[in-house]
C-alpha positions in Angstrom: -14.8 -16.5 -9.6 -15.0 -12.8 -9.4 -12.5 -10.6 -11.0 -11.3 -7.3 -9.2 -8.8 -4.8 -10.6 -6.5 -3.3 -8.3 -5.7 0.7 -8.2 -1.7 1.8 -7.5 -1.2 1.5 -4.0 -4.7 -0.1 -3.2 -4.9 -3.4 -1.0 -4.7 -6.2 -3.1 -3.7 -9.5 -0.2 -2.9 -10.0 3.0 -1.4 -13.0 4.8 0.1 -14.0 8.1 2.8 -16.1 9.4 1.3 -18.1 12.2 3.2 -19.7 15.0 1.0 -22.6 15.3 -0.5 -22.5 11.5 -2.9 -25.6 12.4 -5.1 -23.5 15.1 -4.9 -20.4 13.2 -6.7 -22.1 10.4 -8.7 -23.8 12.6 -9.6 -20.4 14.4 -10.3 -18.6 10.8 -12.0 -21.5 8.8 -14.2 -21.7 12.0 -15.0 -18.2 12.5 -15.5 -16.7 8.6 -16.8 -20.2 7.1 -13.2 -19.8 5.2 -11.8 -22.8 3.0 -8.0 -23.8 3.6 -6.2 -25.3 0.5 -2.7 -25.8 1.0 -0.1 -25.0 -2.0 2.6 -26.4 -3.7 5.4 -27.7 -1.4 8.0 -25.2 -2.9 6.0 -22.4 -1.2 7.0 -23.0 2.1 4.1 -24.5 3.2 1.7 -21.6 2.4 -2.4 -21.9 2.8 -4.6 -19.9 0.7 -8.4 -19.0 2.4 -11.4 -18.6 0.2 -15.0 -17.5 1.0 -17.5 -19.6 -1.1 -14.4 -20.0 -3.8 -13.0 -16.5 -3.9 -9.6 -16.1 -2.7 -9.6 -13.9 0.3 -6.2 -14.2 2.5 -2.9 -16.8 3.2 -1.0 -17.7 5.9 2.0 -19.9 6.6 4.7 -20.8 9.1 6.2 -18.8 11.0 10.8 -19.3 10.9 11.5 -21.3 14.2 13.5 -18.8 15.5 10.7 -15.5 15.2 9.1 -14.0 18.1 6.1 -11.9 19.2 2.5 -12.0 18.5 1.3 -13.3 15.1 0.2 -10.5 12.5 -1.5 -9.7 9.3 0.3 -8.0 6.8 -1.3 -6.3 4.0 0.0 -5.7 0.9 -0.9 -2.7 -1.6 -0.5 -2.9 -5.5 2.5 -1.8 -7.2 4.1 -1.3 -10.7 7.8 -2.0 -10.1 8.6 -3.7 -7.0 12.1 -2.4 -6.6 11.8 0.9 -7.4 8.9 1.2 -4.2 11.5 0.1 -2.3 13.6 2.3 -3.0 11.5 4.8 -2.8 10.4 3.7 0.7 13.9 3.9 1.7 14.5 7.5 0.5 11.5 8.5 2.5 12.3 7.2 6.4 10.7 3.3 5.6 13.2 0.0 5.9 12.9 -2.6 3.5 12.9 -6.3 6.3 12.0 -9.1 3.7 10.7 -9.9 -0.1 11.5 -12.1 -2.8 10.3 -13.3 -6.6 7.7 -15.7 -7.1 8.5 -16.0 -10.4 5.2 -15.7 -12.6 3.0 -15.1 -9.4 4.6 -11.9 -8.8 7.0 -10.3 -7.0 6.7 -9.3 -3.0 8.3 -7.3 -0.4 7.7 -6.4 3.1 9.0 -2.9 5.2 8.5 -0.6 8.0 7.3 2.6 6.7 8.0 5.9 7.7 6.0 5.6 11.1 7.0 1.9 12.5 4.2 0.3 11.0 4.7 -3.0 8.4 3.5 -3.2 5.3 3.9 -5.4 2.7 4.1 -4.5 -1.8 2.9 -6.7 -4.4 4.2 -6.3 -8.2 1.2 -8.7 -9.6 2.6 -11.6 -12.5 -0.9 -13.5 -12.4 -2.3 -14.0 -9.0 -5.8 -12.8 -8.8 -5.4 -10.7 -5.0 -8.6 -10.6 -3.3 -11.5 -12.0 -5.4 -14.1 -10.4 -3.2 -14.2 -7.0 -0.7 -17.7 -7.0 0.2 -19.7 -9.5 2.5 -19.3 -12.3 5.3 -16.0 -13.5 5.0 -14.3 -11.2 2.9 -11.2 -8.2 3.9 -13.5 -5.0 3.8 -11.4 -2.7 5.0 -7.4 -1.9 5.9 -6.4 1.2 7.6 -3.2 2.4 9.1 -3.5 3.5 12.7 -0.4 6.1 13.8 0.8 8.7 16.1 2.3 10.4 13.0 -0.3 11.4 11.0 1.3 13.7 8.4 4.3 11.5 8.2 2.3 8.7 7.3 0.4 10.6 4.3 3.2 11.8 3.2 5.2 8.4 2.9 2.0 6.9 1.5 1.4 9.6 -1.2 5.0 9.8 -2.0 5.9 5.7 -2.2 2.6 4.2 -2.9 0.8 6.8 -5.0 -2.0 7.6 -3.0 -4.0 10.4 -4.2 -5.7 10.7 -0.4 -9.3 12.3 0.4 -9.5 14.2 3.7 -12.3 12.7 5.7 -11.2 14.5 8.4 -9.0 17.0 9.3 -9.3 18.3 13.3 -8.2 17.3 16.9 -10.8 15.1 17.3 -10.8 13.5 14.3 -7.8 13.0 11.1 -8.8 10.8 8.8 -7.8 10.3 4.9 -8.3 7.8 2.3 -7.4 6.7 -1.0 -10.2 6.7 -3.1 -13.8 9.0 -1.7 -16.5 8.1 -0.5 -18.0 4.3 -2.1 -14.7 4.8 -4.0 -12.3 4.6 -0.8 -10.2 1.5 -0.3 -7.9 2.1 2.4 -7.3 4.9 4.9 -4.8 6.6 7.2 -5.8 7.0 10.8 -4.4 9.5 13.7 -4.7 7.2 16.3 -2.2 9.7 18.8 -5.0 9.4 21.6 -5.5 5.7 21.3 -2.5 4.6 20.7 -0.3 3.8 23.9 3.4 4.9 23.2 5.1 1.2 23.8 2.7 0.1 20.4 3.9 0.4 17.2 1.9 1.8 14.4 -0.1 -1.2 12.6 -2.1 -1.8 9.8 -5.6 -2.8 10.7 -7.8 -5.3 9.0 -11.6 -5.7 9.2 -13.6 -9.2 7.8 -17.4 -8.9 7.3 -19.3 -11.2 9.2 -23.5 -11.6 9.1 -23.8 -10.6 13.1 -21.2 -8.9 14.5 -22.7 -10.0 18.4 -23.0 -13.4 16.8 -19.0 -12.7 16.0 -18.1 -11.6 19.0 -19.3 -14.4 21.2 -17.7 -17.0 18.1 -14.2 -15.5 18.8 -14.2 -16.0 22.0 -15.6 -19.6 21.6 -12.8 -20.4 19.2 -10.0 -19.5 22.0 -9.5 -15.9 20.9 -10.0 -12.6 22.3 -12.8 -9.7 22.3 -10.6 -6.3 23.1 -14.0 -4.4 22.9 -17.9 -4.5 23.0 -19.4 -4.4 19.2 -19.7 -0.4 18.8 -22.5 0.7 16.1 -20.8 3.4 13.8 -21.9 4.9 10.6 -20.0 2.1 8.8 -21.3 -0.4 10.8 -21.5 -2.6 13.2 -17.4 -2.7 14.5 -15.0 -4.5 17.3 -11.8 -5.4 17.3 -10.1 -8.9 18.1 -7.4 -11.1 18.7 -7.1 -14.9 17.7 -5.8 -17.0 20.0 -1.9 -16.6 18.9 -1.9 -12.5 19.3 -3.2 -11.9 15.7 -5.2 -8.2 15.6 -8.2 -8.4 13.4 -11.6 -6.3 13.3 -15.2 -7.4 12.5 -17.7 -5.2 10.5 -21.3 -5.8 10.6 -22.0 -3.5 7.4 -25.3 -1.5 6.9 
């Protein structure tokens, strides 16, 4: 299996809490040629995804009593759990759920400064993603907000980023952590996009071989195209729901 090391404040998982966890992983086994193991009972019931055996997402249940749309939440890498969180709070974010895995590591979920979740991950010995490149795997996370300054602020100050400016006018703000082949994650203003009743979110893009191919898959497997495949000079891009509300993004890369 591959072995990736993980930056301060980089993506290093993601998982979601399904509402009906037997078609979500019917829906995502289907559509990225994932394999589902499930683990130990003591974690709740928690499924692990792999891509040709590298680790790649999870998901679980969701608590009976939870509403809304399903979601993936992403979580970036840091060094002490609870001081992030502490941090997050001193800067405008609101710590909603975490807890200690013990040796796995330690995890924590808020809204930060701009309404959007996103989850922390003090690392014991999980490996995190075991691949970022190719069919199947999590290729790219970025924030989408109405508050872009806000947002690279809070980043900067409670996750460390040291942020690139891809962009920087009306048409167009755009930074990242990391440049260039280098850049991991990135902060979007998405003020024009947006609608006003839509929180922020964090949004998550899977390679696939043929994003057309994709497309028609999704809706196949009960879920939702929200837009035609659009060729950008990343690649090949269009973004999705799975058939319990879950936002997701297919990249076709060059």
């Amino acid at each position: 299996m591959a072995e990736l090391t993980f930056r301060t404040g980089q993506p290093r998982w993601m998982d979601m809490q399904s509402r009906d966890i037997d078609a979500s992983v019917a829906f995502y086994t289907e559509l990225f040629g994932w394999n589902a193991e499930s683990s130990p009972p003591e974690y709740g019931g928690y499924v692990e995804f792999s891509r040709d055996g590298n680790t790649v997402a999870g998901i679980m249940p969701r608590p009976d009593d939870s509403t809304g749309d399903d979601a993936w939440i992403v979580y970036l890498e840091v060094a002490d759990a609870a001081a992030t969180q502490e941090a997050a709070r001193a800067n405008g974010g609101e710590v909603v759920a975490g807890g200690d895995l013990g040796e796995v590591g330690t995890w924590f979920v808020l809204t930060d400064a701009t309404g959007a979740r996103i989850g922390g991950w003090q690392n014991g010995n999980h490996s995190g993603f075991q691949v970022r490149t190719g069919p199947g795997a999590p290729v790219w996370h970025e924030l989408h907000t109405r508050d872009f300054d806000r947002a690279v602020s809070f980043y900067e100050t409670v996750f460390g980023w040291q942020t690139e400016v891809l962009g920087d006018t009306p048409e167009f703000r755009f930074s990242t952590l990391g440049s260039g082949d280098d850049a991991v994650a990135g902060i979007y203003d998405a003020t024009a996009e947006l609608p006003e009743i839509e929180p922020a979110f964090w949004d998550v893009y899977f390679g696939v071989e043929n994003a057309n191919d994709s497309a028609v898959r999704v809706t196949e497997l009960g879920g939702t195209m929200l837009e035609q495949v659009e060729k950008t000079q990343y690649g090949r891009i269009a973004h999705a729901v799975d058939p319990n509300g879950g936002r997701f993004a297919i990249m076709q890369e060059p």
